[in-house]
C-alpha positions in Angstrom: -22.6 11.6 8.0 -23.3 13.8 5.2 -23.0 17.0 7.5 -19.7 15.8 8.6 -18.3 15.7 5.5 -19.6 19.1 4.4 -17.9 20.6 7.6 -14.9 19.1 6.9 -14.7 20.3 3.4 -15.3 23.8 4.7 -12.3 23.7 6.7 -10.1 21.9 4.0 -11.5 23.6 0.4 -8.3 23.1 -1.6 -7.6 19.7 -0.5 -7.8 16.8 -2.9 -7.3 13.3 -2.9 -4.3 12.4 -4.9 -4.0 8.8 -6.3 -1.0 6.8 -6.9 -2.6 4.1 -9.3 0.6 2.0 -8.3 -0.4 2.0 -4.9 -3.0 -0.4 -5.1 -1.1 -2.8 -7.7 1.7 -2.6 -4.9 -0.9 -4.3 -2.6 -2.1 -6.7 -4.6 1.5 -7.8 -5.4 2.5 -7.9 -1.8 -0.9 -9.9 -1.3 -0.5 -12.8 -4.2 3.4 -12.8 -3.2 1.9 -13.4 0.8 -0.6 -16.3 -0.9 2.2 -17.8 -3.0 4.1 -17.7 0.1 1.6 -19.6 2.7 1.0 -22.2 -0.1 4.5 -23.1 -0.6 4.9 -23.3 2.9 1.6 -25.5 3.6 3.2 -28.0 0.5 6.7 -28.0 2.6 8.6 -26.1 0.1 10.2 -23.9 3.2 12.7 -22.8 0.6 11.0 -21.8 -1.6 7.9 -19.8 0.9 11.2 -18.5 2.6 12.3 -16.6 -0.3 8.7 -15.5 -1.5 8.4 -14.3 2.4 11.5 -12.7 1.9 10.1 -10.8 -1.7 6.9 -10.1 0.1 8.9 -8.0 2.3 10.6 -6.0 -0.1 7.3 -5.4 -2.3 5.4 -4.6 1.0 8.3 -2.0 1.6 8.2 -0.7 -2.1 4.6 0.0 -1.3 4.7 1.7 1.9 7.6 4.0 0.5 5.1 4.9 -2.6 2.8 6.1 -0.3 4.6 8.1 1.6 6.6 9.4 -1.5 3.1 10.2 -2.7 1.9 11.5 0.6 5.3 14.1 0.8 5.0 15.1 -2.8 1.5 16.2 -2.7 1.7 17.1 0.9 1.5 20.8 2.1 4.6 22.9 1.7 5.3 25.5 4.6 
């Protein structure tokens, strides 16, 4: 495993990792909104797990769109 890594940081020298630190608290959002959501739901609050399912979707989005805002931004210019 170690060799493959070496190889492939021959061919990619001046790459980095870049980390969005609101990536992650993205996830964990779109994960406690999911939880909230499936416990409403189990307690027969449909409204209420509608709308969380409905937020989820949204913060899931806001997520996914960081990334690849992230992704573009740091990304290789031609």
């Amino acid at each position: 495993m170690g060799a493959v890594n070496s190889e492939l940081e021959e061919l990619f020298p001046e790459k980095k990792r870049v980390r969005n630190p609101l990536v992650p608290i993205g996830a964990f959002m779109t994960a406690g909104v999911l939880t909230a959501g499936l416990i409403s739901f189990r307690q027969g609050n449909s409204q209420l797990g509608q709308k969380l399912m409905r937020a989820r979707v949204v913060v899931q989005g806001a997520t996914v769109a960081l990334m690849v805002g992230t992704a573009y931004y740091y990304g290789e210019k031609f």
